[in-house]
ZAMARGU-4260 file (C-alpha; in steps of 0.2 Angstrom, whole numbers, plus 5000, padded with zeros to 4 digits):
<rodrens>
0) 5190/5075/4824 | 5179/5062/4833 | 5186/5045/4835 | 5178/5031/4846 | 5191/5015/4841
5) 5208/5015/4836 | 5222/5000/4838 | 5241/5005/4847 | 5256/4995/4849 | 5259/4997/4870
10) 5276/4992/4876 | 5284/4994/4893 | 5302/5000/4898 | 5314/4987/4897 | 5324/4987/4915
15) 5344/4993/4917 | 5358/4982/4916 | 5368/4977/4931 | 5386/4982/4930 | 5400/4972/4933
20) 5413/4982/4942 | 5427/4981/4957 | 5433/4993/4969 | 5448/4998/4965 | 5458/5008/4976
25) 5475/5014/4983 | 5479/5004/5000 | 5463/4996/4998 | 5471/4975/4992 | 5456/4965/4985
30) 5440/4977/4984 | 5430/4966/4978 | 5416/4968/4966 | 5404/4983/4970 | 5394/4985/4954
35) 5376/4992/4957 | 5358/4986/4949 | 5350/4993/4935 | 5334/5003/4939 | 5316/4994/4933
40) 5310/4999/4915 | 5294/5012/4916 | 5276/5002/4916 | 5264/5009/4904 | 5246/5014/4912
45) 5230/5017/4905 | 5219/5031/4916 | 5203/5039/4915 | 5203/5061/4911 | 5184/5065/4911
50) 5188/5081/4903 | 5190/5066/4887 | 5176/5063/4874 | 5187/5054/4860 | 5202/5044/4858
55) 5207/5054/4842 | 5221/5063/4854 | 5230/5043/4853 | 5224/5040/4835 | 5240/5048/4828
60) 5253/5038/4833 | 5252/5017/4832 | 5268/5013/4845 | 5268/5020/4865 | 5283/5017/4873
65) 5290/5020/4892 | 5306/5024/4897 | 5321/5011/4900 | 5327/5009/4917 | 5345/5017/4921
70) 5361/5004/4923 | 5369/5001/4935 | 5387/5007/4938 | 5400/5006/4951 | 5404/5008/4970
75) 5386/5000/4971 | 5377/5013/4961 | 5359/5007/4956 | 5352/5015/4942 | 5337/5024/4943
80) 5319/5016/4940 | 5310/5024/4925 | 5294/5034/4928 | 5277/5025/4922 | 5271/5034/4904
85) 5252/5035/4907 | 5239/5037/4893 | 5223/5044/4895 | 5207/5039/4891 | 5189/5046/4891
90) 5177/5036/4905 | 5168/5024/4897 | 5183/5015/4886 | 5184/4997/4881 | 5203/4990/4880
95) 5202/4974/4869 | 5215/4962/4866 | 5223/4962/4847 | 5210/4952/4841 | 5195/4959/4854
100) 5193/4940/4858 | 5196/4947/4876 | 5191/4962/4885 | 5207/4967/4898 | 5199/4982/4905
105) 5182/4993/4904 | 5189/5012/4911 | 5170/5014/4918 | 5174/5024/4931 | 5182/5044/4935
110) 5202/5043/4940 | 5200/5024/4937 | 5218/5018/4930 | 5227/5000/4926 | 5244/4994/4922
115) 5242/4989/4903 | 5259/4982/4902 | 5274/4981/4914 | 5290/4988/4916 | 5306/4974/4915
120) 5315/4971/4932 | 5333/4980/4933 | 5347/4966/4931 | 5358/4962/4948 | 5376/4969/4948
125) 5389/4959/4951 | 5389/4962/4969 | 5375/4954/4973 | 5381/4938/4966 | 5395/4938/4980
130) 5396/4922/4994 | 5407/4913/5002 | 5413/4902/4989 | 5412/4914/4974 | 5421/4931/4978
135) 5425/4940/4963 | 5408/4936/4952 | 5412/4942/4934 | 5396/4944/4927 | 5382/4955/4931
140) 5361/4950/4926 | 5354/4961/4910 | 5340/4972/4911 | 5323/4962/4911 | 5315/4966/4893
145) 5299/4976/4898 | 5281/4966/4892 | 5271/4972/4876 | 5256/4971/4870 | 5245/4977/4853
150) 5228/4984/4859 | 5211/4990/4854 | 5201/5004/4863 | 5186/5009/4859 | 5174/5020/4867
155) 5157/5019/4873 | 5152/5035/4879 | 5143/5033/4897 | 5126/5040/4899 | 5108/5037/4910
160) 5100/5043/4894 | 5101/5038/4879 | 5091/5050/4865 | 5086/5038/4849 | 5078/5044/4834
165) 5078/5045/4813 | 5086/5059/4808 | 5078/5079/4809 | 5067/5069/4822 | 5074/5084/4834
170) 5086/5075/4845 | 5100/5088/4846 | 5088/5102/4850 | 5079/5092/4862 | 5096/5090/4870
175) 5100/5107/4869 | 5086/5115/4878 | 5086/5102/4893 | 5106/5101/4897 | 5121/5110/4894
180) 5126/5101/4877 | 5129/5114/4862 | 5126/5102/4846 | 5124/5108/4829 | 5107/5110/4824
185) 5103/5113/4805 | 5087/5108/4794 | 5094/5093/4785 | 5100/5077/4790 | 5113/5071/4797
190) 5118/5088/4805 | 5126/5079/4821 | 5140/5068/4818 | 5147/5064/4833 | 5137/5058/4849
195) 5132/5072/4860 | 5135/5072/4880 | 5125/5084/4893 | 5121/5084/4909 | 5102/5088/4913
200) 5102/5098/4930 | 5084/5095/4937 | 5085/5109/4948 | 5083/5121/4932 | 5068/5111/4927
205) 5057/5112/4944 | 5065/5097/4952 | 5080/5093/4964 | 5096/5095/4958 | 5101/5081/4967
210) 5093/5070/4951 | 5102/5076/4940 | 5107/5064/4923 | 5118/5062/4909 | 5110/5063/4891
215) 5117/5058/4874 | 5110/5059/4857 | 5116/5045/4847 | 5116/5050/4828 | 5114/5041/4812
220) 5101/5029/4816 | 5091/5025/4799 | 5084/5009/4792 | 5098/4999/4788 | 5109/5007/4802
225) 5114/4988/4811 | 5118/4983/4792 | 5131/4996/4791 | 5121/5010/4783 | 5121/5028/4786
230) 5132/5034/4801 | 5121/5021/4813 | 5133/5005/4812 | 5147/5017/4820 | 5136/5024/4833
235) 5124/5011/4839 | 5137/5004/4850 | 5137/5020/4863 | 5118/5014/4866 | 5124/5000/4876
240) 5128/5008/4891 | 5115/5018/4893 | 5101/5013/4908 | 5085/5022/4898 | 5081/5027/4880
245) 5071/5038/4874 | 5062/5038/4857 | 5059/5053/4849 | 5047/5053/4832 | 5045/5067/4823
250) 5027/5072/4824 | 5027/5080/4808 | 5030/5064/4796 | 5018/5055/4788 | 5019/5039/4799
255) 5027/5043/4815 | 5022/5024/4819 | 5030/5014/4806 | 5048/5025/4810 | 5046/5019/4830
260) 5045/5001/4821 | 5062/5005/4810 | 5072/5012/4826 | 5066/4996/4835 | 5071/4983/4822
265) 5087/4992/4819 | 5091/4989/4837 | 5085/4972/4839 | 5097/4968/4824 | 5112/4977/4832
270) 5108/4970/4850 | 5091/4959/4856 | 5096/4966/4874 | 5094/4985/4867 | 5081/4980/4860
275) 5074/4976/4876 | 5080/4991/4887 | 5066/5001/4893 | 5059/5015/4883 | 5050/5031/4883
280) 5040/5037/4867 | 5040/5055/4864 | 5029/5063/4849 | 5041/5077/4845 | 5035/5096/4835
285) 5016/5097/4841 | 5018/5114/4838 | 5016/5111/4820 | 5002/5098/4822 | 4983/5103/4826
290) 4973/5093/4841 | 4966/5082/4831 | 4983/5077/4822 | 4990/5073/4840 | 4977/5062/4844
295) 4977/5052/4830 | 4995/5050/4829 | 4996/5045/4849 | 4984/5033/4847 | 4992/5024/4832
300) 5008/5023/4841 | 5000/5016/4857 | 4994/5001/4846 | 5011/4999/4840 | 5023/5002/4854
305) 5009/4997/4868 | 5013/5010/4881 | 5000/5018/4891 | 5008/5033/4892 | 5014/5041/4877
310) 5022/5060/4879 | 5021/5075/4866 | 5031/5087/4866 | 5039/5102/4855 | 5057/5105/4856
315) 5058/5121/4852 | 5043/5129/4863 | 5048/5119/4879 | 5031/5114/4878 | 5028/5096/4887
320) 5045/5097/4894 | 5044/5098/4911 | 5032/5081/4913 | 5044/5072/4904 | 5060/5077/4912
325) 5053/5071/4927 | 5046/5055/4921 | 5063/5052/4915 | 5069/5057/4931 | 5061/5045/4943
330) 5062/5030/4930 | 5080/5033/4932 | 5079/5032/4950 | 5068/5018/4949 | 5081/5008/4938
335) 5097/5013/4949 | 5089/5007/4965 | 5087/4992/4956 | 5104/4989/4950 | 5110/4994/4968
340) 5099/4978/4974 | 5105/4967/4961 | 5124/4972/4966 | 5118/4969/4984 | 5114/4950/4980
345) 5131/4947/4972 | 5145/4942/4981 | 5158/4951/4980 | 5175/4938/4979 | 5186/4940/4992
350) 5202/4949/4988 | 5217/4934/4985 | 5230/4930/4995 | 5247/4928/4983 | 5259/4915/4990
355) 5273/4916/4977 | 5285/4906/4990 | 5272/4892/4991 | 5272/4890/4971 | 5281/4877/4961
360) 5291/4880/4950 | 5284/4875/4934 | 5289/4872/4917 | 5286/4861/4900 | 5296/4854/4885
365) 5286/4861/4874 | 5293/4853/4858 | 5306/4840/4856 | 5313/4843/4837 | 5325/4827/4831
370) 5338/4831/4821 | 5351/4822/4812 | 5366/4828/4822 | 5358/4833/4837 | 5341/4833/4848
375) 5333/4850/4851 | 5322/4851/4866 | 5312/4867/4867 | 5307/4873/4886 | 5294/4885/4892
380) 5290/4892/4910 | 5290/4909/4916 | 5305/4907/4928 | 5318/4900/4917 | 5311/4911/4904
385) 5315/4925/4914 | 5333/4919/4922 | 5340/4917/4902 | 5334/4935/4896 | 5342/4942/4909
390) 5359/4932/4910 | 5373/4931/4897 | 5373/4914/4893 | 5391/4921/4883 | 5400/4922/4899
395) 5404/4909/4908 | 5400/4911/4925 | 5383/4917/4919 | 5380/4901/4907 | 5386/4890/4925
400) 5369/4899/4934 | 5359/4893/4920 | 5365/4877/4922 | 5363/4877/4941 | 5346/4882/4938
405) 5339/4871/4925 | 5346/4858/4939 | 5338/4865/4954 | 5319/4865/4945 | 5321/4848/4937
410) 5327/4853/4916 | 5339/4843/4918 | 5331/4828/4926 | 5317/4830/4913 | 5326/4833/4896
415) 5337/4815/4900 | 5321/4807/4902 | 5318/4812/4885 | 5334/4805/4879 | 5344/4817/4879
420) 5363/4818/4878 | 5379/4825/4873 | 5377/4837/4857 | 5361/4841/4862 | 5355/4858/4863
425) 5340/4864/4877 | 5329/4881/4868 | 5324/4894/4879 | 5317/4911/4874 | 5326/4907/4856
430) 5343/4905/4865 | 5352/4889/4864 | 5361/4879/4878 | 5371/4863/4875 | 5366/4850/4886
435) 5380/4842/4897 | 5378/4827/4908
</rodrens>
């Protein structure tokens, strides 16, 4: 089954517990502690297989998951880090934010791949929390929970050429007999349901090799298609990449002209710049068609579509094949050294330098809620954020770091010029933590 969009729930491995643990053995007075870390949760990575053409292989399930990171255990153990889960993805794949207010990532390119979502840190066993005034540490941090994220992909299939047309205007044999794409081809319409990709070797057709392209015939389009219509409203999107349209009429229609002015308004309403990419008209089945019927016909879609250059073909003889495969052939050249120019002109930024030691440490009371009994003031910032998921703020020694902490970055200092006092609770990440002077 073709699918092009489809929404999944990513989330990353969480990462191990630390362990709390002390050597203990014969002969051996005061071991001290030796507990190992727990081993990072696995990152969840989008990647590009170009043997892909649908997303229908990730349409079954709505929740991806890595693996959790190993805990720690004893005698200085450390778990072992999770492997990355990786999902693939045809070229050409869109990743949207929940809402698609935001595009994360466009997979454009062959073997291209991105973190989606990272894996959670291992928690610090109890050994690392050993010095020179705290021996025997009795707690150990927690795994770091691993980040999540709900996600849209949706495809857009990647092609120089893009084949536009009503339907039974010949687009999938026309696609047939120039590259190696096997659609279906019936006499009725809507015979193709799904986009078609080929690959046009002009070395087959009397050219070089070396200028070879990719085709697609996007199904569906009919008047009404940007309105929702038809199949066109699902398809009309895998236009968008493409450098070069095609517009095949069918020849053997009463107006050939008016249908070039339907495909055109359809795709003005989807998109003003489709509408402006550029465009070569093609008469389609002049082997049904006498001389005097070409003519005509050319010349009334000349009027309409003002090119000088209108092409006529027949799909199924091959006839007229050759001059417009390599009119398409050096427009495409023609466009690509463009782009390369263009890309030339733009800087590209310089890759940044991260200075996390340089960083402040930052944080915000988000919220101060007045009570009755008690003040609540609610904190954010990555840092502290982070130090509270992974500590157990039920054992003491670990609720003494927090406290050190919100010190050392300035909680503290800010909360009592807010007021606060004893009784008081400061929230982070939903856990609460009496204040004390």
């Amino acid at each position: 089954m073709f699918c092009d969009e489809t929404k999944i729930k990513v989330i990353a491995g969480n990462g191990g517990d630390g362990c709390v643990s002390f050597r203990r053995e014969k002969f051996v007075p005061r071991g001290g502690p030796n507990g190992g870390d727990g081993g990072s949760g696995g990152d969840m990575i989008v990647k590009v297989n170009p043997n892909l053409n649908t997303l229908s292989h990730l349409n079954a399930q709505k929740v991806y998951r890595a693996q959790k990171g190993v805990n720690g255990k004893g005698k200085n153990m450390h778990g072992a880090n999770s492997d990355a889960r990786i999902l693939e993805v045809p070229k050409g794949t869109i990743i949207f934010n929940e809402d698609k207010s935001m595009v994360l990532a466009d997979m454009d390119k062959e073997e291209k791949e991105i973190v989606i979502v990272k894996g959670g840190k291992g928690g610090l066993g109890n050994a690392r929390f050993v010095s020179s005034t705290h021996q025997a540490p009795r707690f150990a941090e927690n795994g770091e929970p691993g980040e999540e994220k709900v996600i849209i992909f949706e495809l857009k299939m990647v092609a120089d050429l893009g084949i536009i047309g009503l339907p039974s205007a010949g687009k999938s044999t026309l696609i047939s007999v120039i590259s190696n794409a096997k659609p279906k081809i019936a006499a009725y319409h809507f015979t193709t349901l799904i986009p078609n990709l080929g690959v046009v070797n002009m070395g087959k057709h009397g050219g070089s090799a070396n200028d070879s392209f990719v085709v697609a015939d996007i199904p569906g389009l009919i008047k009404g298609a940007s309105a929702g219509k038809g199949l066109g409203h699902q398809f009309l999107k895998h236009i968008s990449r493409t450098k070069l349209l095609v517009h095949l009429l069918d020849g053997s229609l009463e107006d050939p002209a008016a249908d070039y002015k339907t495909i055109n308004k359809e795709l003005k309403e989807f998109d003003k710049d489709l509408a402006k990419r550029e465009q070569i008209v093609v008469i389609n089945k002049i082997d049904l068609l006498s001389e005097k019927q070409i003519k005509e016909i050319v010349t009334k879609v000349k009027k309409i579509s003002k090119k000088t250059t209108i092409f006529t073909i027949s799909a199924v003889t091959h006839e007229g094949l050759q001059p417009l495969l390599f009119e398409i052939s050096k427009t495409l050249t023609k466009i690509k050294k463009s782009e390369r120019k263009e890309k030339k002109k733009i800087k590209q930024p310089g890759i940044p330098v991260l200075k996390p030691h340089l960083e402040k440490t930052s944080f915000i009371i988000e919220k101060v809620i007045r009570k009755k009994t008690r003040t609540i003031f609610r904190v954010e910032g990555k840092r502290i954020e982070q130090l509270v998921v992974m500590t157990s703020i039920g054992n003491l020694e670990g609720l003494e770091r927090i406290y050190h902490f919100m010190e050392k970055m300035g909680i503290k200092k800010s909360v009592e010029a807010h007021g606060a006092k004893t009784g008081d609770v400061i929230r982070i990440k939903d856990k609460d933590i009496p204040y004390r002077k």
